[in-house]
N, C-alpha and C positions, 0 to 999 in steps of 0.2 A: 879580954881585950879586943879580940877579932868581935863581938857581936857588938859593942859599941861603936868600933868602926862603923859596921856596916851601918848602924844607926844612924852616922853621921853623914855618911855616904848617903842615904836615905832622905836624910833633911833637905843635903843640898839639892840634890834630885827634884827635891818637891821646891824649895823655892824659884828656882832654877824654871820649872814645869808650871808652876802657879803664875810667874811674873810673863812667860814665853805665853798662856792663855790669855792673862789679862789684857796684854796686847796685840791679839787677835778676836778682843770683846766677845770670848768663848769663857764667860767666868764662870768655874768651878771653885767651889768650897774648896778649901785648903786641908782640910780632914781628909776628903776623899782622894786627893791626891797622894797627901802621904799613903793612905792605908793602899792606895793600886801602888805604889812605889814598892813599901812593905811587902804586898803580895809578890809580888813581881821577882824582889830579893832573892824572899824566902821561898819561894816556890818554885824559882830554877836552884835555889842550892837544895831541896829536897829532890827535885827532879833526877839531878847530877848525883846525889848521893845513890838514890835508887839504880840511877844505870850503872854506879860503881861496883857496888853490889853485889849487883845481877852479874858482871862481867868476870866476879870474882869466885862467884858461884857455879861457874860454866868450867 
C-alpha cells in the first residue's frame, strides 16, 4: 500500500513539475520528470534506510 502511495505522490509531483515548466517555456518530456521524481523518492528513502542502518549498527 505505502509503494503505491508513493507512486501517486510521484505522479502528482510530476504533473504539478511538468505544468509549473510548461509555463516557464522550459518544456521538458514528461517521462523525464517523472523518472527524476522517482529517483528522487526512491533514492532519499534508500539514503534514509542506509543511515538507519548504519546508526543501528554503531
Amino acid at each position: 500500500m505505502m509503494l503505491i502511495r508513493l507512486f501517486v505522490i510521484s505522479l502528482v509531483l510530476t504533473l504539478i513539475s511538468w505544468f509549473v515548466l510548461k509555463l516557464v517555456r522550459k518544456s521538458v518530456h514528461i517521462g523525464l520528470v517523472f523518472l527524476f521524481w522517482i529517483a528522487t523518492i526512491f533514492g532519499s528513502m534508500g539514503l534514509l534506510y542506509l543511515i538507519s542502518v548504519w546508526f543501528v549498527s554503531n
